[in-house]
N, C-alpha and C positions, 0 to 999 in steps of 0.2 A: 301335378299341377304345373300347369304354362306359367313363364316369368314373360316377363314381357321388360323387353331392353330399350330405353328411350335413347336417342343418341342425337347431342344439340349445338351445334358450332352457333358461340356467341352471333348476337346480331353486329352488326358495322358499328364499327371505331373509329375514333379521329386518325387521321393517314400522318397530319403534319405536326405530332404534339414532340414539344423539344423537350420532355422529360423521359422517366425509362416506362420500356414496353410496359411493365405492369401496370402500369397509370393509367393507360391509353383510356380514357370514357366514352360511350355510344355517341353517336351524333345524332341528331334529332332525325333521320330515318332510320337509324337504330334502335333508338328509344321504341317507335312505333313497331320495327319491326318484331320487336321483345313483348310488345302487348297481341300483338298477331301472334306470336306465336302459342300464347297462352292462350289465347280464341280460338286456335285451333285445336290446341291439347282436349280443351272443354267439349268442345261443339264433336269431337269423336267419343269423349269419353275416357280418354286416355290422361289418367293423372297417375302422376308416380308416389308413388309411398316415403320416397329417400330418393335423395339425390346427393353426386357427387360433383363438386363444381369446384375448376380452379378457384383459387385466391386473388387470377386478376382483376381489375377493377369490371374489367368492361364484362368478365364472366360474372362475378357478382351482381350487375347493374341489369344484364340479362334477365337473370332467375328471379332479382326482386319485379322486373314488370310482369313476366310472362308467369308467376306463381299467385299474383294482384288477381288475375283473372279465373282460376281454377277455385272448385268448390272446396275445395282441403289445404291443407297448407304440410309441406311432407318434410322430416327431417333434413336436415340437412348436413352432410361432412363438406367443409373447406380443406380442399387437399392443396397442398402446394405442389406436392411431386405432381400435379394434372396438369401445372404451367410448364409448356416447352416438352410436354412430355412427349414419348411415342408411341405408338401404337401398343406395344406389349407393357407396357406401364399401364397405361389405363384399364387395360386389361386383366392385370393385377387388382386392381382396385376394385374392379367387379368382381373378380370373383372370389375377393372379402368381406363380401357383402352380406351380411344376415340372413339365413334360408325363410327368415320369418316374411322378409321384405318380396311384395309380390310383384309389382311395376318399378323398376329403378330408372333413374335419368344419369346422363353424366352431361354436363356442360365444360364446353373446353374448345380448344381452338385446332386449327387445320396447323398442320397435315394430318394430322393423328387421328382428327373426327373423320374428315374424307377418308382415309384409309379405312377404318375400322367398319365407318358404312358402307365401303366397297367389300369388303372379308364379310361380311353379315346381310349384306344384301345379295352375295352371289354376283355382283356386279360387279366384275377385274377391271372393266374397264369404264368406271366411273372416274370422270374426270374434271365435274365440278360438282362442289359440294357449298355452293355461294352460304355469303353469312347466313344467320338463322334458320338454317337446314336443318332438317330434324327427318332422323332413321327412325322407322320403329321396327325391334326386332322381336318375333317370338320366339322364346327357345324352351327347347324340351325338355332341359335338364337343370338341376340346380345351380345356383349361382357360381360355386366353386367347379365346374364343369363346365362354365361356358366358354366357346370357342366360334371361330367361325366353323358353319355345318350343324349347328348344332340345333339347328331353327330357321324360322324363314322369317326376311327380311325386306321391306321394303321402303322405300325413301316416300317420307309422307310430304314435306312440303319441301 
């Protein structure tokens, strides 16, 4: 059975908020960007079962508009280790994933989204990965198995 790997760099956050980075909230082409991106989840077909989403506000504020819009509504884990994390961390996290869980997302912030969509799209030299980006990877193997190579990936929006 294909998993299918969703990979979602929050949409735009306030640049100038004098409190700490987990705080930061969408800004209102944030907001909208979070509801596009769940228009777009839909309108493919592509919803996830589970999702893993940081704890910060503006990844949180993401997954409530852009999950508003999808036909299901998926589990959800709040990781903290997904804030600030890197690329092999998150990558951990997937692949403690449930073998039951057949679509997963992860919602989380760059550099670690960029990266991990550059290692899973075959794309090295992917060099922007602007807010509300979203990879979709399929991969061939079970969730404890995934790696980049392991599936083919490409950058949906």
């Amino acid at each position: 059975m294909i998993k299918k790997l969703i990979i979602l760099r929050h949409a735009k956050a306030e640049q100038d908020y004098a409190g700490a980075d987990h705080e930061r909230a969408l800004t209102g082409k944030g907001r909208k960007q979070a509801e596009a991106v769940g228009n777009r989840l839909a309108e493919t077909g592509i919803v996830p079962d589970h999702v893993i989403c940081s704890t910060s506000l503006r990844t949180r504020q993401t997954l409530e508009l852009a999950m508003a819009n999808l036909p299901v509504e998926p589990t959800v884990d709040f990781e903290e280790s997904a804030y600030g994390a890197d690329p092999d961390t998150i990558l951990d996290l997937v692949q403690m994933t449930d073998p039951e869980v057949g679509t997963l997302m992860v919602v989380g912030h760059n550099p670690a989204m960029a990266q991990l969509a550059s290692l899973f799209t075959g794309n090295g030299s992917l060099t922007s990965f602007p807010t509300a980006s979203i990879a979709v990877v399929d991969l061939e193997v079970e969730w404890l198995y995934a790696a980049p190579g392991a599936g083919d990936g490409s950058i949906l929006g």
